[in-house]
C-alpha positions in Angstrom: 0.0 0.0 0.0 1.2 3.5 -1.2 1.8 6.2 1.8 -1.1 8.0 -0.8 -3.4 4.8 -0.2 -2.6 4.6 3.6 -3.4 8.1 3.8 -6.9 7.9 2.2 -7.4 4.8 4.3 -6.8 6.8 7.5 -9.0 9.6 6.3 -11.8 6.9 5.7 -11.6 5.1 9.7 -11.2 9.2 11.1 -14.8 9.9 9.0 -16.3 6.4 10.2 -15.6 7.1 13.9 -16.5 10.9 13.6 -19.6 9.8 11.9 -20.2 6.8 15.1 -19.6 10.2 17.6 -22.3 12.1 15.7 -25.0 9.0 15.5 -24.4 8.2 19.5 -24.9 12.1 20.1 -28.0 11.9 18.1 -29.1 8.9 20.4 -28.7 10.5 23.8 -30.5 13.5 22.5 -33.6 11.5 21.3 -33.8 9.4 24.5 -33.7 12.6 26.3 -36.4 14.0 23.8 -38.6 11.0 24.5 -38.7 11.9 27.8 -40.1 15.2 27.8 -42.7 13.7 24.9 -43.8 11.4 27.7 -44.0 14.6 30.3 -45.9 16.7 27.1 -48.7 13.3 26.8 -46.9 13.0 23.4 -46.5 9.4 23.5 -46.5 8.9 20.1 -43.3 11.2 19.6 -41.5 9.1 22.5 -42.5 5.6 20.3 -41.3 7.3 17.4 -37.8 8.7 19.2 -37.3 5.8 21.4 -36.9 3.6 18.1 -35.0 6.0 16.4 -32.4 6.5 19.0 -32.3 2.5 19.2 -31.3 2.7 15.0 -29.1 5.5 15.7 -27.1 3.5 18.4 -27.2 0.0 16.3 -25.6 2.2 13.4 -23.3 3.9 15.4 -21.4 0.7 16.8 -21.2 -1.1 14.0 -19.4 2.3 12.5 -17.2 2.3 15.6 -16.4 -1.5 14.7 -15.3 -0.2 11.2 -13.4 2.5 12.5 -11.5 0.6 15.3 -11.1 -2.7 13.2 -7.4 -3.8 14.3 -6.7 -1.4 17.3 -6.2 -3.3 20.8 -9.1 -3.1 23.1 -6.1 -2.3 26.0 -5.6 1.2 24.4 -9.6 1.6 24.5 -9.5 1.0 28.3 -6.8 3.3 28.0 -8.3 6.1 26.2 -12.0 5.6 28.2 -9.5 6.5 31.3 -8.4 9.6 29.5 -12.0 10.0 28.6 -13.0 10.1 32.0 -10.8 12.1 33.8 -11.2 14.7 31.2 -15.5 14.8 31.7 -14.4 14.6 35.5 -12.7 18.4 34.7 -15.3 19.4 33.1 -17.4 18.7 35.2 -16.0 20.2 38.2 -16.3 23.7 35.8 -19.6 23.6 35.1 -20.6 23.2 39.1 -18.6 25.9 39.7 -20.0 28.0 37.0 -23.3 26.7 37.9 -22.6 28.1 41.5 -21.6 31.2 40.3 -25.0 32.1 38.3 -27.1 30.7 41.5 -28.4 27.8 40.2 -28.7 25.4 42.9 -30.5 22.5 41.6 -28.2 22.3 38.7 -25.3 22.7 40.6 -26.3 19.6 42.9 -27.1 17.3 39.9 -23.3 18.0 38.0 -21.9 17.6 41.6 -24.1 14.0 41.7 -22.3 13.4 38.2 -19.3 14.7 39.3 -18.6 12.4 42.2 -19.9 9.6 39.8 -17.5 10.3 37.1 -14.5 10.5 39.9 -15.9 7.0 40.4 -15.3 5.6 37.1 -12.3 7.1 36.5 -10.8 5.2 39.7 -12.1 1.9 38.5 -10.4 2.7 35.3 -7.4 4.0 36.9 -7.0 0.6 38.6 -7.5 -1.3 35.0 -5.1 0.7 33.5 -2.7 -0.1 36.3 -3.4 -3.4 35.8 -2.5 -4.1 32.4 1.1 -2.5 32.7 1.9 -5.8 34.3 -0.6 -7.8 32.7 -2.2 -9.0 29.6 -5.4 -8.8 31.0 -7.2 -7.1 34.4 -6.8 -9.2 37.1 -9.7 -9.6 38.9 -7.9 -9.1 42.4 -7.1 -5.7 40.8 -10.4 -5.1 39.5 -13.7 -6.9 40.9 -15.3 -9.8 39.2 -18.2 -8.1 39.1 -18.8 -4.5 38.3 -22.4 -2.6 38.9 -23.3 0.3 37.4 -25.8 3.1 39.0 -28.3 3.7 36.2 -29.5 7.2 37.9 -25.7 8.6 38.0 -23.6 6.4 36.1 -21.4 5.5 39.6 -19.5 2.6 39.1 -19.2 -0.1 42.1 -16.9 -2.8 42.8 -19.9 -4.7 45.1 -23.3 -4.8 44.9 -25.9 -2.5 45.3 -26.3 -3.0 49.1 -28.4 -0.4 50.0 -28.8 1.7 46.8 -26.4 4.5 45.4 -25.2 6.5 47.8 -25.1 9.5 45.5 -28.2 10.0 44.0 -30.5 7.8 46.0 -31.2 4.9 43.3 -32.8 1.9 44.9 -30.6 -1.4 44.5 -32.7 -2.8 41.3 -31.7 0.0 39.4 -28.4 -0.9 39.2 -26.8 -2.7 35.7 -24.6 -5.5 36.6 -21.5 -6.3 34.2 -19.6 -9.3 34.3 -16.6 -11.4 32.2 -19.2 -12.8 29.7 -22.4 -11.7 28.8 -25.7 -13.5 27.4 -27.8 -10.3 26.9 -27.2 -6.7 26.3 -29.2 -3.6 24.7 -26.4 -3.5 21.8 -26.2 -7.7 21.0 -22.8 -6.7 22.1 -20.8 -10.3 19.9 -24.3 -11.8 18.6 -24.1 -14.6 16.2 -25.6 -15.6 13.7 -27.0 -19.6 14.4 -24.7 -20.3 11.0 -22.0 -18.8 12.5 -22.6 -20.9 16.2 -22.4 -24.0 14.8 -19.2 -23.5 12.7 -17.3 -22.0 15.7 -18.5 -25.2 17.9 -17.3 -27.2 15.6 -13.5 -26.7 14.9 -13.5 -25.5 18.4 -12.5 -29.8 19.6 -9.4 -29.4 17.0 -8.7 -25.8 18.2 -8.5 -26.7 21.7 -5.8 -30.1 21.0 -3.7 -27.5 19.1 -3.7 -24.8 21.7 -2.3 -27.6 23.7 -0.5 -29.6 21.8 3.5 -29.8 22.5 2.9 -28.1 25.9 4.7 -29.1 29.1 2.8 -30.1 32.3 4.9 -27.3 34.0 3.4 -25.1 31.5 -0.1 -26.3 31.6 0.0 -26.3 35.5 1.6 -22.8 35.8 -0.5 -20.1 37.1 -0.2 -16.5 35.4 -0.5 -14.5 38.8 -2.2 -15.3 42.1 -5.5 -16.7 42.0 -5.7 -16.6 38.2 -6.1 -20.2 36.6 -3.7 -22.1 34.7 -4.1 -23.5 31.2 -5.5 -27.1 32.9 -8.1 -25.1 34.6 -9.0 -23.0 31.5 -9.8 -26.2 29.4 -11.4 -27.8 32.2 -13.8 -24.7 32.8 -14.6 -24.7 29.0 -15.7 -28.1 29.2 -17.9 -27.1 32.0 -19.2 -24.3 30.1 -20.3 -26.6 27.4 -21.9 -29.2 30.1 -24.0 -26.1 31.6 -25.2 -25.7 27.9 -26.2 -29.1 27.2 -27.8 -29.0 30.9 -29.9 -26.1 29.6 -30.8 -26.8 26.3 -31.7 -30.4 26.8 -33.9 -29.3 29.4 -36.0 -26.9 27.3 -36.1 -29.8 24.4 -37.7 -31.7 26.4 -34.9 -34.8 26.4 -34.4 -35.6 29.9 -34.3 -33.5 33.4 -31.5 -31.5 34.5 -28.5 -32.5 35.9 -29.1 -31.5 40.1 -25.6 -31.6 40.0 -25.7 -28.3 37.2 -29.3 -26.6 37.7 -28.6 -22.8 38.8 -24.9 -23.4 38.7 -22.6 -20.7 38.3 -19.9 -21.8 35.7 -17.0 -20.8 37.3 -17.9 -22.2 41.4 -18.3 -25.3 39.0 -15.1 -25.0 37.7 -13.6 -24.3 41.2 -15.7 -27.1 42.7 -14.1 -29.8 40.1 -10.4 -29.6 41.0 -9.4 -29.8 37.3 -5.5 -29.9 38.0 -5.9 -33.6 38.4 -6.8 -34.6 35.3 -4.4 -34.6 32.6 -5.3 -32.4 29.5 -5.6 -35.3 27.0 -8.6 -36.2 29.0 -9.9 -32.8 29.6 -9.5 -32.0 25.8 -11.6 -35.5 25.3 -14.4 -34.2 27.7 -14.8 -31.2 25.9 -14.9 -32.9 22.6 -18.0 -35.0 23.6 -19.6 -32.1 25.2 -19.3 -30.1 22.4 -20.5 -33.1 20.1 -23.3 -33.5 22.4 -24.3 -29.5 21.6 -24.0 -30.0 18.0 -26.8 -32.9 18.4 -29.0 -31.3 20.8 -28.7 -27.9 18.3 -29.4 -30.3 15.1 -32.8 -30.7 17.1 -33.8 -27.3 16.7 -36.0 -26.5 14.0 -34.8 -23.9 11.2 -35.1 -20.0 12.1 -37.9 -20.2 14.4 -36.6 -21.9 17.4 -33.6 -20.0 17.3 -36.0 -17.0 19.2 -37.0 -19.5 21.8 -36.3 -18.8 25.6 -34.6 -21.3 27.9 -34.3 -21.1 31.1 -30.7 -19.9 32.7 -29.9 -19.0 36.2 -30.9 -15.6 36.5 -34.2 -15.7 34.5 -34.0 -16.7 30.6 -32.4 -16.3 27.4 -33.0 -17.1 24.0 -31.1 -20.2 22.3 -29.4 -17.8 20.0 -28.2 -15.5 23.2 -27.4 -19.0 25.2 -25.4 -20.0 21.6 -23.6 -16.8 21.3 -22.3 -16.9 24.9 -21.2 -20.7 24.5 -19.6 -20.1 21.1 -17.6 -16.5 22.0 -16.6 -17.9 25.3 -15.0 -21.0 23.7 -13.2 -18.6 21.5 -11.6 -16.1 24.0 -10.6 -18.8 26.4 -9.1 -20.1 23.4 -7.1 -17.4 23.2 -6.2 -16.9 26.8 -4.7 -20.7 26.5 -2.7 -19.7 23.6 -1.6 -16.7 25.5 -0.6 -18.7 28.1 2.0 -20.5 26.0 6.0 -20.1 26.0 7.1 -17.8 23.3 8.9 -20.3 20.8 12.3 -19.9 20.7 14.5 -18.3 17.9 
């Protein structure tokens, strides 16, 4: 590629992402609009907004996909840090300027957002932190779990308790996030069923090459304290795709549910198994015939349709294609955690 072609090229990702900024403005703005149309009795107005604001925000991710297509989600984190501590400036101005024209009740809602923002940008902080030693944020550096405060946007490293302390929001009001996700507004990874089933099935062969050649000091050796080794990452895959069968097997009707699996959270599973005694030939087997076992029980489904069926998961439902999704995307980064995990090869 010419420094002429590279140049266009550049000019092309800077429009796409300006262009996702504009469409993600847009969307706020409309929800906010749809608001007031509910205060005004315009209901209508809100429908039509609401949906609008939805299209705006479906077409402004896929142009940030576009735009960002090759650049390391590490130097997202740390540009949202920047991102953060910046609005946290800003912030701090406008309450002050706020102050100085005497409005009160504005000044106390930036300060709500204020203290929010300082929030999130200390969670941040101690990703960004993180990574400088890591390839990923260690969960003893960052909680498992992370809950956000839908009335102020506070970020917490437990759970709601008692409701935000800042702006008073009771604790179902709160938006959990966690290391995988099922659901989300945005189908944040969705699938396509074509594409579930041809990810499930190289995923056998992809797991025996990941570790293929690999040492048992290697496979038992764990990356940092508490975190697991490559033995533990196959073994919790496999119980990943046991949960699945569990789930779907249940909803098809084709036998009860394991009491050993029903409302199991996959990784106390994966804790609760001890998978360090098992060599990986027969970990990589297990998974193999779970994942075998998927394939069948998806070959049940009929075409299209039942795709948009709801099963039954621990925390309420999902539908096969969200359940699919999730099984197929968290084979695939685990895989690339294990591969991670392996010694550079030497020269």
């Amino acid at each position: 590629m010419s420094d002429e072609e590279r140049g266009l090229e550049g000019h092309l990702f800077a429009a796409l992402g300006d262009q996702a900024a504009i469409d993600q403005r847009s969307a706020v703005a409309s929800l906010a609009a749809a608001e007031r149309a509910v205060d005004e009795g315009r209901f209508n107005i809100a429908k039509v907004l609401r949906a609008a604001a939805h299209a705006s925000r479906v077409r402004a991710l896929e142009l940030e996909r576009l735009a960002a297509s090759g650049k390391s989600s590490a130097d997202r984190l740390r540009a949202e840090r920047e991102h953060q501590h910046q609005a946290a400036a800003v912030l701090g101005e406008l309450v002050h300027e706020a102050e100085r024209v005497g409005d009160r009740m504005l000044a106390e809602r930036l300060t709500r957002l204020l203290h929010a923002t300082h929030e999130t940008a200390r969670v941040l902080d101690a990703g960004a932190t993180s990574l400088m030693h890591n390839r990923d944020i260690l969960e003893s550096d960052v909680a498992q779990y992370l809950f956000v405060c839908t009335g102020c946007g506070r970020i917490a490293e437990a759970s709601a308790g008692e409701g935000c302390p800042l702006c008073g929001a009771l604790p179902p009001e709160f938006a959990g996030y966690f290391p995988f996700f099922i659901t989300s507004d945005d189908n944040l990874g969705r699938r396509r069923p074509t594409e579930i089933v041809a990810m499930l099935e190289g995923d056998p062969d992809r797991l025996a090459g990941a570790v293929a050649g690999v040492d048992e000091e290697t496979l038992l050796c764990e990356p940092g304290a508490g975190e697991w080794c490559i033995v533990e990452i196959a073994g919790h895959m496999v119980d990943v795709a046991t949960i699945f069968n569990d789930r779907l097997r249940v909803h098809l009707n084709l036998g009860p549910s394991d009491p050993d699996l029903a409302d199991k959270v996959p990784w106390l599973l994966t804790q609760e198994r001890s998978w360090r005694d098992h060599s990986i030939d027969e970990i990589v087997s297990s998974f193999r015939h779970e994942v075998t076992g998927a394939l069948d029980l998806i070959g049940n489904l009929d075409a299209g349709r039942a795709w948009g069926e709801r099963v039954k998961i621990r925390n309420g439902t999902a539908t096969i294609i969200e359940l699919g999704t999730w099984f197929a995307n968290h084979n695939a980064a685990h895989l690339q955690q294990i591969l991670a995990l392996r010694p550079e090869p030497t020269a």
